[in-house]
Backbone bond lengths (Angstrom), bond angles and torsions (degrees), N, CA, C in turn:
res aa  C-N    CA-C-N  psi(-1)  N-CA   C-N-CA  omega(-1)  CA-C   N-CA-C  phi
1 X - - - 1.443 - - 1.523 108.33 -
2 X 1.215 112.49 125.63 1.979 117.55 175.49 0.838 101.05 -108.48
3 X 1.667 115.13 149.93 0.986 138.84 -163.39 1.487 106.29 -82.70
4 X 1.226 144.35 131.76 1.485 130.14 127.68 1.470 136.65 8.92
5 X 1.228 110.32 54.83 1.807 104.59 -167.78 1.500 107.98 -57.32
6 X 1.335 133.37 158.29 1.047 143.75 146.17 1.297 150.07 -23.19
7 X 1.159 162.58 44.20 1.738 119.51 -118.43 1.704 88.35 -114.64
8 X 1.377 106.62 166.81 1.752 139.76 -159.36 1.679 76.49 -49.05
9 X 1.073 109.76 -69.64 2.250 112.59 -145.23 1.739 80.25 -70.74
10 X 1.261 133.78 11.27 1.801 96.59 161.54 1.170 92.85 -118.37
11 X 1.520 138.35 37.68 1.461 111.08 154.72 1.677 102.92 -102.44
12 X 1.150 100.51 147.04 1.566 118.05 -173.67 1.717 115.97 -53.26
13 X 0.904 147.80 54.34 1.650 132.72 -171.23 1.452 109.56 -55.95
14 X 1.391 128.02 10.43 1.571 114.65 171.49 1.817 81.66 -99.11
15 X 1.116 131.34 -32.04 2.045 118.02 -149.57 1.655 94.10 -96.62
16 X 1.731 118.06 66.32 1.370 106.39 153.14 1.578 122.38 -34.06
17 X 1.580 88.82 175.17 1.660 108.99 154.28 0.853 117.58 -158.14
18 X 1.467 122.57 173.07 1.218 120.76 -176.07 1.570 117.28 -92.45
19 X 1.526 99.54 84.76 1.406 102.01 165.79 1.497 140.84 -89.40
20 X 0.873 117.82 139.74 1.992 101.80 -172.59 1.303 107.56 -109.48
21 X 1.644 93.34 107.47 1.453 112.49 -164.75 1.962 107.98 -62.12
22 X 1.116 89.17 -43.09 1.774 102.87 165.98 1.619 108.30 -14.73
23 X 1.253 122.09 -74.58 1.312 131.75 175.50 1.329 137.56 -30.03
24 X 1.646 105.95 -29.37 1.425 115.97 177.96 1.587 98.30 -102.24
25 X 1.220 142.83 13.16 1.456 160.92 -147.97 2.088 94.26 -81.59
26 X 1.600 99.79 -43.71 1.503 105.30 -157.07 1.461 101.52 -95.94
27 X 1.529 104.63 -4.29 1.715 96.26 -176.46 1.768 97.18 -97.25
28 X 1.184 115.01 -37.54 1.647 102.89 -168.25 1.231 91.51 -92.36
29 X 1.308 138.30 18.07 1.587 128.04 142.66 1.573 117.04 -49.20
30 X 1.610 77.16 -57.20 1.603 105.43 -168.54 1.504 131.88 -47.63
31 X 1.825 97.09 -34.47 1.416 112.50 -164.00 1.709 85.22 -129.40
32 X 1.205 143.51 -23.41 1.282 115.95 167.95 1.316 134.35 -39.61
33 X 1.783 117.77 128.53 1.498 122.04 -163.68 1.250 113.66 85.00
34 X 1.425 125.32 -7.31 1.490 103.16 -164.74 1.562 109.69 -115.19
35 X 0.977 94.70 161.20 1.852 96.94 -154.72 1.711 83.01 -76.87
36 X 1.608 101.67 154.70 1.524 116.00 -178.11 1.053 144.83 70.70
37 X 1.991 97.32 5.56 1.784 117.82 -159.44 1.307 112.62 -91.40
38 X 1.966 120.74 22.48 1.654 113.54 -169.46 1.747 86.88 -92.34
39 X 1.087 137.13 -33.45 1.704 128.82 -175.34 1.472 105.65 -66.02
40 X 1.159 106.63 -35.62 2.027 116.94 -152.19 1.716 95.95 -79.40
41 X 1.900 106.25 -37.40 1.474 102.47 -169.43 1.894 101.09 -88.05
42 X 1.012 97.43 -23.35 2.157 85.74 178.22 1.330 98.92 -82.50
43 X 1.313 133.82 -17.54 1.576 126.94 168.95 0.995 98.73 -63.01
44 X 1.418 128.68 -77.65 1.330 137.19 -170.01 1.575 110.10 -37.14
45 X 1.393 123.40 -45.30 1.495 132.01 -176.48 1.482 89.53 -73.20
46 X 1.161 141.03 -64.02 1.281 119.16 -167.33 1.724 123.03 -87.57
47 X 1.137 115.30 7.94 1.625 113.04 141.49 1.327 101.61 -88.33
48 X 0.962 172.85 -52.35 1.500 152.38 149.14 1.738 135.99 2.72
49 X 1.714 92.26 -46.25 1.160 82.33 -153.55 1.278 83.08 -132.50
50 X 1.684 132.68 -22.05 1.750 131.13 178.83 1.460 89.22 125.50
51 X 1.728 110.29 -70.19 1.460 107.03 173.44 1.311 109.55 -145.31
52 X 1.531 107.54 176.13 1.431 118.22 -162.52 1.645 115.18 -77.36
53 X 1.606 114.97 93.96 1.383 110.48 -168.90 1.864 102.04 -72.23
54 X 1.444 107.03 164.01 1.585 117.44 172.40 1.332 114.46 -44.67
55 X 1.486 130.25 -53.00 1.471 132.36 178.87 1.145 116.22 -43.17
56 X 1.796 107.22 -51.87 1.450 120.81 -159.13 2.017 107.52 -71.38
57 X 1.585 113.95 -8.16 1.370 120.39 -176.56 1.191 91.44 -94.94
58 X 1.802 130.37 -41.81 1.401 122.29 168.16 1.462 131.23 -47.10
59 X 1.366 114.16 -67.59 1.529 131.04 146.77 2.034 110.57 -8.52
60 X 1.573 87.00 -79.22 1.794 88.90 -176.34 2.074 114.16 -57.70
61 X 1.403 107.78 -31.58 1.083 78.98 -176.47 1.716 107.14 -85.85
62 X 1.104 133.67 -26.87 1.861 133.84 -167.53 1.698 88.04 -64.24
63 X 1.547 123.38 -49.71 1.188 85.38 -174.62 1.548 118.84 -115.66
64 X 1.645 120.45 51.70 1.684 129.96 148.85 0.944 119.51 -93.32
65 X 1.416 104.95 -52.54 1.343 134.42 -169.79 1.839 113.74 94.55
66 X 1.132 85.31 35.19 1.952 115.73 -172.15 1.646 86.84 -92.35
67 X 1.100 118.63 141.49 1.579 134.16 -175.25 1.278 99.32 -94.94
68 X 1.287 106.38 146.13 1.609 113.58 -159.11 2.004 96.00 -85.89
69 X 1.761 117.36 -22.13 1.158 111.42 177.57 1.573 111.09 -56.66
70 X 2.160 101.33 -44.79 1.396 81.17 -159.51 1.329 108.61 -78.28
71 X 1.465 129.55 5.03 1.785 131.67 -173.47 1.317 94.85 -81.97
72 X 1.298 133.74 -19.22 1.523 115.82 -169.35 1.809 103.85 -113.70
73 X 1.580 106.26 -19.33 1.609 97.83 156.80 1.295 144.42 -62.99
74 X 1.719 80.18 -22.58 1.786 93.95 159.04 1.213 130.14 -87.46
75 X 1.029 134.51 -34.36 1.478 146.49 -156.70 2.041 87.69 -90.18
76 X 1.109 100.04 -39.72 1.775 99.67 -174.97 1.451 104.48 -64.85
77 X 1.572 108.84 -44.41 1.393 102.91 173.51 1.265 144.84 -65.19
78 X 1.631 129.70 -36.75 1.162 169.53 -168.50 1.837 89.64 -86.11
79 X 1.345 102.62 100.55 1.746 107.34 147.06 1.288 125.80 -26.09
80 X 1.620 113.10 -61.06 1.356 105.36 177.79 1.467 135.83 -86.04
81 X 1.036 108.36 23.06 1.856 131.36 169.99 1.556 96.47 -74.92
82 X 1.251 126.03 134.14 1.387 142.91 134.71 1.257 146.59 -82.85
83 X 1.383 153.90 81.71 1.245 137.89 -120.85 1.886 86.41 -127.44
84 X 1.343 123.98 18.81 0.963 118.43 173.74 1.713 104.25 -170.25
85 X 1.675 96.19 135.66 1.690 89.59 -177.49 1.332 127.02 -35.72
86 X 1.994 134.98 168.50 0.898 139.61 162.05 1.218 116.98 -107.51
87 X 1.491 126.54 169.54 1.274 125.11 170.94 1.745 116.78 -49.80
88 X 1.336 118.85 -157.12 1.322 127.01 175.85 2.052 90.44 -97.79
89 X 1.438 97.50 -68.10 1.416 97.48 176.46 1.521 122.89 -87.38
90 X 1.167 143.28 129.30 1.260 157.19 150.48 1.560 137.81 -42.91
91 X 0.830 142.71 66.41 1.608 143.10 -159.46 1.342 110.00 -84.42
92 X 1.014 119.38 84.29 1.555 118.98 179.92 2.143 107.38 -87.40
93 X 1.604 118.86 112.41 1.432 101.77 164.39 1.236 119.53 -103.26
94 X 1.057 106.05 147.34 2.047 101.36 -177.59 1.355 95.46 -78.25
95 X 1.654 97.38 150.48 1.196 114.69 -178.41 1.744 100.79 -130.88
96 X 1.243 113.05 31.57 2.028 115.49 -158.65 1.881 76.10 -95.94
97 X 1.586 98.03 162.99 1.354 112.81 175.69 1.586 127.49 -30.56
98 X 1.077 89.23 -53.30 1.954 94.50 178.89 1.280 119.00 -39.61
99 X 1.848 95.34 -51.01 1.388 118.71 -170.79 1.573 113.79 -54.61
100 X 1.573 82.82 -60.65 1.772 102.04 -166.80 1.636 99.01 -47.65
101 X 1.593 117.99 -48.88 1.376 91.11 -170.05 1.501 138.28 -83.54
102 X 1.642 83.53 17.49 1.696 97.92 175.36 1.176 126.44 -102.02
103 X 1.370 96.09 22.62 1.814 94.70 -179.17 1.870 113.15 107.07
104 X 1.704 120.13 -6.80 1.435 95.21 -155.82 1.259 115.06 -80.45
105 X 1.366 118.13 3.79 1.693 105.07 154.17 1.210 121.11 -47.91
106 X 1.404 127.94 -58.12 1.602 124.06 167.02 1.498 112.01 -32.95
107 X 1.479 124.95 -56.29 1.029 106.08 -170.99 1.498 114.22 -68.13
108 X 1.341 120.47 -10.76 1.871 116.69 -158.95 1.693 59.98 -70.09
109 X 1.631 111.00 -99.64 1.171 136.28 -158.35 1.455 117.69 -11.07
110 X 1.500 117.23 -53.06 1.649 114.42 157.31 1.482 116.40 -47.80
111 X 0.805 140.09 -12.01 1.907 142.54 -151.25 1.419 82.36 -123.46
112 X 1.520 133.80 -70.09 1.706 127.10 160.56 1.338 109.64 -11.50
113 X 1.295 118.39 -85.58 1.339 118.20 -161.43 1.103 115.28 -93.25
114 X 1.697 129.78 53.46 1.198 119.84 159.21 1.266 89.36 -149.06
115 X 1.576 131.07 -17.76 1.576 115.66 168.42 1.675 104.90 -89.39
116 X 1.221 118.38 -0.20 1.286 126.44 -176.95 1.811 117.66 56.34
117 X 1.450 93.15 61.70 1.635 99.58 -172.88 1.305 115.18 -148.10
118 X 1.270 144.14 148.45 1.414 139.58 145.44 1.357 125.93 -43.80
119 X 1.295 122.47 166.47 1.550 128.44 170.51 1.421 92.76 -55.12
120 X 1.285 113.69 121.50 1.858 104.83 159.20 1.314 116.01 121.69
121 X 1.482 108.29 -29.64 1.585 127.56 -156.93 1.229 101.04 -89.91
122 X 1.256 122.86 178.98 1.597 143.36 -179.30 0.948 111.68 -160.20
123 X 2.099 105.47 116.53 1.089 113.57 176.57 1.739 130.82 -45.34
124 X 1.023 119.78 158.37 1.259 127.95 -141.21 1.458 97.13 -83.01
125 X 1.344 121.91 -31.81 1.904 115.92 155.09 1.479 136.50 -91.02
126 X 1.464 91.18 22.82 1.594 109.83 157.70 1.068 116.11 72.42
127 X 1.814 115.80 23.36 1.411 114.10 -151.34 1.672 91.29 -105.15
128 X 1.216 118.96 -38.04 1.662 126.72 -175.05 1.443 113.76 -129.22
129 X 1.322 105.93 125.51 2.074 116.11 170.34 1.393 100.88 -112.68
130 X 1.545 122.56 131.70 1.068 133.65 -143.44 1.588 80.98 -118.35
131 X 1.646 123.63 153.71 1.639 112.38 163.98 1.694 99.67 -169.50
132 X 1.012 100.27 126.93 1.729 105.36 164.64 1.186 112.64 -74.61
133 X 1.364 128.12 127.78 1.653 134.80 156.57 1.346 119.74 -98.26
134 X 1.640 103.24 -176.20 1.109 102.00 -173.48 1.914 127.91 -93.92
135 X 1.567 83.06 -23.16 1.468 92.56 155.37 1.536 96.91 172.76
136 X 1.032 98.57 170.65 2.099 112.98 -165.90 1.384 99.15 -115.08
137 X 1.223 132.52 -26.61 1.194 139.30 172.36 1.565 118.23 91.00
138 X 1.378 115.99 23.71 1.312 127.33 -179.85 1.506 108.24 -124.77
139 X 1.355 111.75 65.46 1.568 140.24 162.37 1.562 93.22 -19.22
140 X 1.456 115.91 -69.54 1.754 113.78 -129.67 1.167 84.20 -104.38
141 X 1.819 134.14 27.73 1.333 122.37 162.89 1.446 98.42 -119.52
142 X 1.232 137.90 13.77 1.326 148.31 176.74 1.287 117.23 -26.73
143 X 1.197 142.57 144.73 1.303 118.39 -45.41 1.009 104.41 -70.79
144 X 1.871 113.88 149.68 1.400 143.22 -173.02 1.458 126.33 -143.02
145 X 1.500 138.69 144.99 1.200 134.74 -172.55 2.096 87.32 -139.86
146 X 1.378 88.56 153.29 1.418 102.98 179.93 1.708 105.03 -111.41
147 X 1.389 116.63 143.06 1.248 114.40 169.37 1.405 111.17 -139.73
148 X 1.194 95.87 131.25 1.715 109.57 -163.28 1.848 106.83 31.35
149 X 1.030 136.31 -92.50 1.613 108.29 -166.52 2.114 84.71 -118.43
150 X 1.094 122.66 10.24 1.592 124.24 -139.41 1.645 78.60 -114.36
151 X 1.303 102.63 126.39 1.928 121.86 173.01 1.439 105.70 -94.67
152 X 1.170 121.81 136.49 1.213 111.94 153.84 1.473 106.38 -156.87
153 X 1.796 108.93 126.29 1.170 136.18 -172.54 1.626 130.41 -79.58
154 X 1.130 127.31 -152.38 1.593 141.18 -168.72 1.280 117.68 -6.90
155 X 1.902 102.82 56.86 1.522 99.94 -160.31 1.657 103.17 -90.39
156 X 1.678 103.34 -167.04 1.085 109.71 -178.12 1.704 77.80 -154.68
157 X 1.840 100.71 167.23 1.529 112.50 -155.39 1.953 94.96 -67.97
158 X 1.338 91.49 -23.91 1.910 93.23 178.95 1.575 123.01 -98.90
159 X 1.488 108.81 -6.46 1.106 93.31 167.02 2.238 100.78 -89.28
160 X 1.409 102.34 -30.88 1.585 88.22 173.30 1.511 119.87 -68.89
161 X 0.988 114.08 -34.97 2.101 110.07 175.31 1.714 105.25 -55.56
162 X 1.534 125.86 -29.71 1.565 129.81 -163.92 1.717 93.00 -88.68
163 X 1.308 114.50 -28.40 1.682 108.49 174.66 1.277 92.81 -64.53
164 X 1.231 116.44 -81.65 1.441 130.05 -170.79 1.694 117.12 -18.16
165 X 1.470 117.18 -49.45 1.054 145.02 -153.18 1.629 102.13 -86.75
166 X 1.607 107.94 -39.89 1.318 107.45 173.20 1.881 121.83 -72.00
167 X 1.231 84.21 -17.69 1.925 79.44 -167.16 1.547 85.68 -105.33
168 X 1.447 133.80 -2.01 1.555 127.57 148.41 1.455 103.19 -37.70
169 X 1.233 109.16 -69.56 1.758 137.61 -157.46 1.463 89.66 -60.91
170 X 1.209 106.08 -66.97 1.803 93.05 -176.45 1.545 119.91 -35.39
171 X 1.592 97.69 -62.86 1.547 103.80 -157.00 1.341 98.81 -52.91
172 X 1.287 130.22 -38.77 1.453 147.36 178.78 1.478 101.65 -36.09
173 X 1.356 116.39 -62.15 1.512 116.25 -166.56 1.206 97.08 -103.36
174 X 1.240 140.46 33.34 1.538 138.30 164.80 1.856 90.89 -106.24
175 X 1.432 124.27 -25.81 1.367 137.55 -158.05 0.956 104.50 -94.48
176 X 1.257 135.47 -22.59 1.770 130.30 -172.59 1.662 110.63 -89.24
177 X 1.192 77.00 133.95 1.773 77.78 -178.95 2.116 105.08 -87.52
178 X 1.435 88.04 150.57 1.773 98.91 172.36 1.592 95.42 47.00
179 X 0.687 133.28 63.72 1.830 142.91 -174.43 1.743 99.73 -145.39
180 X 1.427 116.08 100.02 1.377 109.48 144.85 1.767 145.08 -17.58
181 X 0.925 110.98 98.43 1.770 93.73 -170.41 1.715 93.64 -96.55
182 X 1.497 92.62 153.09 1.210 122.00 -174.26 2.143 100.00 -46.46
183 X 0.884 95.81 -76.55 1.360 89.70 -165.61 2.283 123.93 -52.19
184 X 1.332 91.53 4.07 1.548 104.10 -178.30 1.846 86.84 -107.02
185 X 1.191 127.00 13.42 1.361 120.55 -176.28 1.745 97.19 -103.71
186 X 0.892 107.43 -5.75 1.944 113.67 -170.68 1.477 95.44 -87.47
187 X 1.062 124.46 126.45 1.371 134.72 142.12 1.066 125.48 -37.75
């Protein structure tokens, strides 16, 4: 299952942000002039920043002289381009053969309707980006979803929404300010 890419004419050019162009300053130092530097500098921009905001494609091309078509033909093309922030946490479920025939549509679709999002999307407090891949490479834990570097296998759509649901709860009480957390309540 692929994701929904982006394309150039749906990002907004009236809905700035406040990006600080400053930041990407040391990477097109780095790779300015040098033959092969349109992958190396949107990498570089998007370890920077999470993903590649509109400015930061403006920025790279005024000062390469890299055309802003071909910076966004790439980044549109390339899976791992972002053309719009991600959550805090990442939910990747495999969707590779093993998976598929175990059901992990249920699980996308359970993870849909309880983070209230599409394949692709990010909940609306930035806390989870939901995404089908193509496979995680853990066959004999089928079905499986990856979270941030953390596997976890032989799911079902409820045992993945109760992962999900727990590191909700965490981030929740990692988020409150002057709030007791449970485990400083133990003697």
């Amino acid at each position: 299952m692929r994701i929904a890419r982006i394309k150039p004419e749906a990002v907004n050019p009236d809905k700035r942000t406040d990006v600080d162009l400053s930041l990407i300053d040391s990477v097109i130092e780095r790779y300015k002039g040098k033959k092969g530097n349109l992958i190396p500098l949107l990498q570089g921009a998007q370890t920077t920043y999470g993903y590649i905001p509109k400015e930061v494609f403006d920025k790279i091309a005024l000062e390469t002289g890299l055309k802003k078509n071909d910076l966004y033909g790439v980044a549109t093309f390339y899976a791992q381009f972002r053309l719009s922030p991600v959550g805090k946490v990442v939910v990747r479920v495999c969707h590779g053969t093993a998976c598929h025939v175990q059901n992990a549509t249920v699980i996308t679709e359970d993870l849909q309707n309880f983070l209230n999002v599409k394949d692709g999307e990010t909940t609306e407090d930035r806390l989870f980006t939901l995404e089908s891949v193509a496979c995680l490479g853990c066959c004999s834990l089928a079905p499986c979803m990856m979270i941030g570097e953390e596997t976890f296998g032989k799911l079902n759509g409820k045992k993945a929404v109760d992962i999900v649901k727990s590191i909700k709860r965490k981030e929740s009480l990692d988020n409150k300010p002057n709030q007791a957390k449970p485990e400083l309540w133990k003697a």
